[in-house]
C-alpha positions as CSV (number, residue, x, y, z in Angstrom):
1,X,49.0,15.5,-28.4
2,X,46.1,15.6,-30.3
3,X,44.3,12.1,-29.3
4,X,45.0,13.3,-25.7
5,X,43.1,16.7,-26.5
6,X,40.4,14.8,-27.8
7,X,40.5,12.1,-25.3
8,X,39.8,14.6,-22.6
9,X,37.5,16.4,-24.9
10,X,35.5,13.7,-25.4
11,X,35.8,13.0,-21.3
12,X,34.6,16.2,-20.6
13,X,31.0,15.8,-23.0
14,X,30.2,12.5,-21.6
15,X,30.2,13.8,-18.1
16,X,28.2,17.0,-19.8
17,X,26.1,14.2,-21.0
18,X,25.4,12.1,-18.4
19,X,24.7,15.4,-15.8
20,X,22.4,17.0,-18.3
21,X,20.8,13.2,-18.5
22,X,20.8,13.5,-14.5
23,X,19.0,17.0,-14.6
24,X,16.8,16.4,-16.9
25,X,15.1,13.4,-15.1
26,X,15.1,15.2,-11.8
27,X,13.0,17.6,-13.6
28,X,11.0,15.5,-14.8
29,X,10.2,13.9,-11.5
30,X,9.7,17.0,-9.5
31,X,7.3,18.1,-12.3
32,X,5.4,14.8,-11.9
33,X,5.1,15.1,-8.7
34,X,4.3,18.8,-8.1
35,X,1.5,17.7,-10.7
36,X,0.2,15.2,-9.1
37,X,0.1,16.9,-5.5
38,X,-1.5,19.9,-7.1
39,X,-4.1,17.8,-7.8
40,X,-4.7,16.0,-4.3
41,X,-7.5,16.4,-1.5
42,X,-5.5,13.8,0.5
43,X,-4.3,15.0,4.0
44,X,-0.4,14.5,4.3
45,X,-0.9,11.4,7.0
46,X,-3.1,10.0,4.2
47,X,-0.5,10.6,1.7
48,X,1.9,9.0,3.5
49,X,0.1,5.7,4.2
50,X,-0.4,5.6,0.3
51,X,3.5,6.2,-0.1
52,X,4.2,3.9,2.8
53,X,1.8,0.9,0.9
54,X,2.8,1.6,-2.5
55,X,6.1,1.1,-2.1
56,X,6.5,-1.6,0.2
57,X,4.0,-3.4,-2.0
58,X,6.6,-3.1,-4.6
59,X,9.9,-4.0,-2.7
60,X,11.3,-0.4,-3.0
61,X,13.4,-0.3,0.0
62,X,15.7,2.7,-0.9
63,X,12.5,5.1,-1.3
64,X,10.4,3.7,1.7
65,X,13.4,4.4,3.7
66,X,13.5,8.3,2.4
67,X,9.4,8.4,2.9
68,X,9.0,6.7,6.1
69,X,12.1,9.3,7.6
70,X,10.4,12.3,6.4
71,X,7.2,11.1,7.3
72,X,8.1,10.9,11.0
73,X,10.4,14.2,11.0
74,X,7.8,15.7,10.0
75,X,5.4,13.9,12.0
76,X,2.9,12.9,9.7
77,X,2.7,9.5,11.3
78,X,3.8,7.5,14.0
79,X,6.2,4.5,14.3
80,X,3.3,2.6,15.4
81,X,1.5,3.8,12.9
82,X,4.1,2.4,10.3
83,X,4.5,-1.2,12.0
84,X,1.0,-1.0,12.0
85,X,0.6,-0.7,8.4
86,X,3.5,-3.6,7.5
87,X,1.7,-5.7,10.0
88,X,-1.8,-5.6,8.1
89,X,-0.2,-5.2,5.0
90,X,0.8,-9.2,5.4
91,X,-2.2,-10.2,4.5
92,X,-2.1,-9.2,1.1
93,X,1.4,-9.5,-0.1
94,X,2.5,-11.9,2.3
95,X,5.3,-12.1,5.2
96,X,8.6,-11.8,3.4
97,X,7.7,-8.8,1.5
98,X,7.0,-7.0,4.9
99,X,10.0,-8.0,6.9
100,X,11.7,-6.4,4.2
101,X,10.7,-3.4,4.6
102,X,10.7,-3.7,8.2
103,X,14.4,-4.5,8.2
104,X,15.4,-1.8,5.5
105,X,13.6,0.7,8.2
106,X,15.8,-0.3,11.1
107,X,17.5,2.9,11.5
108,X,14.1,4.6,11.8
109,X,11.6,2.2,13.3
110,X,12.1,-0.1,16.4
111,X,10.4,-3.2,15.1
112,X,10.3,-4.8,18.1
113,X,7.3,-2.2,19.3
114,X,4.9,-4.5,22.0
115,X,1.4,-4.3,21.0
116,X,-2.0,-6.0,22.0
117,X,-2.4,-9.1,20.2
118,X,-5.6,-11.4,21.0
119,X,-4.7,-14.6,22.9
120,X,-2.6,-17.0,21.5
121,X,-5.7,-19.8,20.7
122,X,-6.9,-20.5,17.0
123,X,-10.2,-20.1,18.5
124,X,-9.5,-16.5,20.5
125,X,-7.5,-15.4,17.1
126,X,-10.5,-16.7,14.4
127,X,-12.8,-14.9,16.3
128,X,-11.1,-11.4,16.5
129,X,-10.6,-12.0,13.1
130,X,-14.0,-12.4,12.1
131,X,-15.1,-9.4,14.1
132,X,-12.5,-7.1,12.4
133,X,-13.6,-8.5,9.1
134,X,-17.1,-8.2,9.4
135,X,-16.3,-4.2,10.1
136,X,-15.3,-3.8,6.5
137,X,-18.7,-6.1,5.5
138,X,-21.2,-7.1,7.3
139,X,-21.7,-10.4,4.4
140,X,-17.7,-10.6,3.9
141,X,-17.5,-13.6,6.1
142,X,-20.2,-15.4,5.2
143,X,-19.5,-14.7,1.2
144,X,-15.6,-16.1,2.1
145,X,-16.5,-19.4,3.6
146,X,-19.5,-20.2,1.1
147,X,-16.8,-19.8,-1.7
148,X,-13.7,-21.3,-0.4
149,X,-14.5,-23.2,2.3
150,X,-15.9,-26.6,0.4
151,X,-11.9,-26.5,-1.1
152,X,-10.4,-26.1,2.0
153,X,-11.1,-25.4,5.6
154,X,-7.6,-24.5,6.3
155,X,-7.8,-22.3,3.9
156,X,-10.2,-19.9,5.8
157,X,-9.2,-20.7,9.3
158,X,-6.0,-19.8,9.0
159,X,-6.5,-16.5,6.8
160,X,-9.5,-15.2,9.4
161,X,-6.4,-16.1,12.3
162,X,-4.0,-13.8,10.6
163,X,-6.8,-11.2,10.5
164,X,-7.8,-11.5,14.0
165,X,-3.6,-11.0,14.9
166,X,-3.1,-8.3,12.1
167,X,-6.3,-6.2,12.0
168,X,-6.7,-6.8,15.7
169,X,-4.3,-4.3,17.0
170,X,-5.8,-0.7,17.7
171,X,-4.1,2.2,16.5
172,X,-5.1,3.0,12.7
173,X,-8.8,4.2,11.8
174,X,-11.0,1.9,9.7
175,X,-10.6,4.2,6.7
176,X,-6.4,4.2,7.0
177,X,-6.7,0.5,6.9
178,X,-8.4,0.3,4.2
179,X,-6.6,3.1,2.0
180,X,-3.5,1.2,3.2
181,X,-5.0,-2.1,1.8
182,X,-6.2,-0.5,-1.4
183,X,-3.2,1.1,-2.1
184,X,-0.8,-1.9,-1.8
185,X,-3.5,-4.2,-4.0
186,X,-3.6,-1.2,-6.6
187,X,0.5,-0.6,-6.5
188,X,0.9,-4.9,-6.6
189,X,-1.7,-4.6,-10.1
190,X,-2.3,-8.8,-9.8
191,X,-4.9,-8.6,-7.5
192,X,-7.8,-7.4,-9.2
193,X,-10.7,-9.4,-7.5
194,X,-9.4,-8.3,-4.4
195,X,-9.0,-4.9,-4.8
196,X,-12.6,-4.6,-6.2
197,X,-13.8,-6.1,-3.1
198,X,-11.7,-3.5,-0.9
199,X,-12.4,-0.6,-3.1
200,X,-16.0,-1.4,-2.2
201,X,-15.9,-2.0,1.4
202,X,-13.5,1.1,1.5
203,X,-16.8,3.1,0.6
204,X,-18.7,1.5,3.4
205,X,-16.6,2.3,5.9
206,X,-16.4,5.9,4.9
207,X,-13.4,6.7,2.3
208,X,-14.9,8.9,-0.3
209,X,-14.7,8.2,-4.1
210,X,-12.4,11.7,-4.2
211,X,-10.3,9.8,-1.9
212,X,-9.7,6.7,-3.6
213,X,-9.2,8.5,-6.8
214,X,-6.6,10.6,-5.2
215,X,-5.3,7.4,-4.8
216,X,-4.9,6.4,-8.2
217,X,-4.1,9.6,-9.3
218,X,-1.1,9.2,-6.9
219,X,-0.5,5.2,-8.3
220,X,0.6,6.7,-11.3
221,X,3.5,8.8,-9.7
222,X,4.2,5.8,-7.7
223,X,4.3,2.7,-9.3
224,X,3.1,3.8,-13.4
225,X,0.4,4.1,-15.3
226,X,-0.5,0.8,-16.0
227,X,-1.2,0.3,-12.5
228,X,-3.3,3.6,-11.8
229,X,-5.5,2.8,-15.4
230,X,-5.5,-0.4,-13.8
231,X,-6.9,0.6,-10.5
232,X,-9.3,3.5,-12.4
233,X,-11.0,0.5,-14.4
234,X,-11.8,-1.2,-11.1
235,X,-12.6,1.8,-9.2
236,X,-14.9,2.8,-12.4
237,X,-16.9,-0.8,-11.9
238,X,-17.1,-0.4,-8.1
239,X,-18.5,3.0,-8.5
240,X,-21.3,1.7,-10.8
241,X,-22.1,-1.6,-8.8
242,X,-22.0,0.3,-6.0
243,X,-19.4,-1.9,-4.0
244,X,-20.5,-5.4,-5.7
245,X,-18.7,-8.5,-4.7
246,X,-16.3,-10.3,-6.7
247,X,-16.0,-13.4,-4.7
248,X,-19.6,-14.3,-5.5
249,X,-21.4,-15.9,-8.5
């Protein structure tokens, strides 16, 4: 009689436990959070494209699913808008990492939305590519094919025809694309060249250093620390060098 009392007494404090455990990280989550927000200038759309880039950036299906469906209840953005971002977002974390997410968003997203592309020629698509790039900076081409180029010319024509295809389809501002871009590089945290270069041209095409700060302010929240510290650092040289160029001498 008296193993089974203490049996079930010792039952009873590992569910105590493991629920105060439960409670107490919940708290600690909404407090991070509530933090965090308290401290943001970001509109709720912009919020949500960070959300939406972070976490697709880091595979987290099971959260992008509970942010993209509150995002659209509450009609923060579009589903467009969040094909849109998946679709661009291919360029820096590649293919496989998008269809992911697209397919984990099935039950809120039809991803077979028709859009716009530019003709289906490597000249039409290299073009459009170029033109989209050279919005974000005006030297970005020119800077790309001088360094990589002599390695490999498929290098380049086939990254500036996935640009012309993914960046070539209206809907998102300059400035969302780029806060989307920035966002996935800073949440991914092995693409530091890159997301020098996109921090600066962010600033050229109009986000504000509040802006991108919110951004790493929010990094932490999403994908840690080390990523956000990461993200300051390069934000911190951008800001000095006033957009310089890491893909140059």
């Amino acid at each position: 009689m008296f193993k089974k009392i203490l049996a079930i007494s010792l039952l009873i404090t590992s569910i105590s436990s493991s629920h105060a455990t439960e409670g107490n990280f919940s708290i600690t989550k909404f407090r991070a959070e509530r933090d965090i927000k308290k401290v943001l200038t970001l509109t709720q759309r912009q919020q949500a494209i960070v959300k939406i880039s972070a976490l697709s950036a880091l595979e987290l299906t099971e959260a992008l699913q509970q942010v993209v469906a509150t995002s659209l209840e509450k009609k923060f953005i579009g589903q467009q808008d969040v094909v849109l971002i998946l679709t661009q977002l291919t360029s820096y974390y590649g293919f496989p990492r998008a269809e992911k997410s697209i397919d984990a968003l099935a039950s809120s997203i039809d991803k077979h939305l028709s859009f716009t592309l530019p003709p289906d020629t490597s000249k039409a698509r290299y073009k459009k590519g170029v033109e989209e790039y050279t919005k974000l900076d005006n030297n970005g081409y020119q800077t790309i094919i001088t360094a990589f180029k002599p390695m490999s010319v498929g290098l380049t024509d086939t990254t500036y025809q996935l640009f012309g295809d993914a960046f070539g389809i209206p809907g998102l501002t300059i400035k969302e694309r780029q806060l989307a871009t920035i966002s996935a590089l800073a949440a991914l945290g092995t693409a530091r060249p890159q997301l020098q270069y996109h921090l600066g041209t962010s600033i050229q095409v109009g986000l504000t250093k509040a802006e991108i700060m919110d951004m790493v302010i929010y990094m932490q929240f999403l994908a840690g620390m080390p990523a956000a510290y990461n993200a300051a650092l390069a934000a911190k040289e951008v800001f000095a060098a006033k957009s310089e160029n890491p893909y140059t001498d």
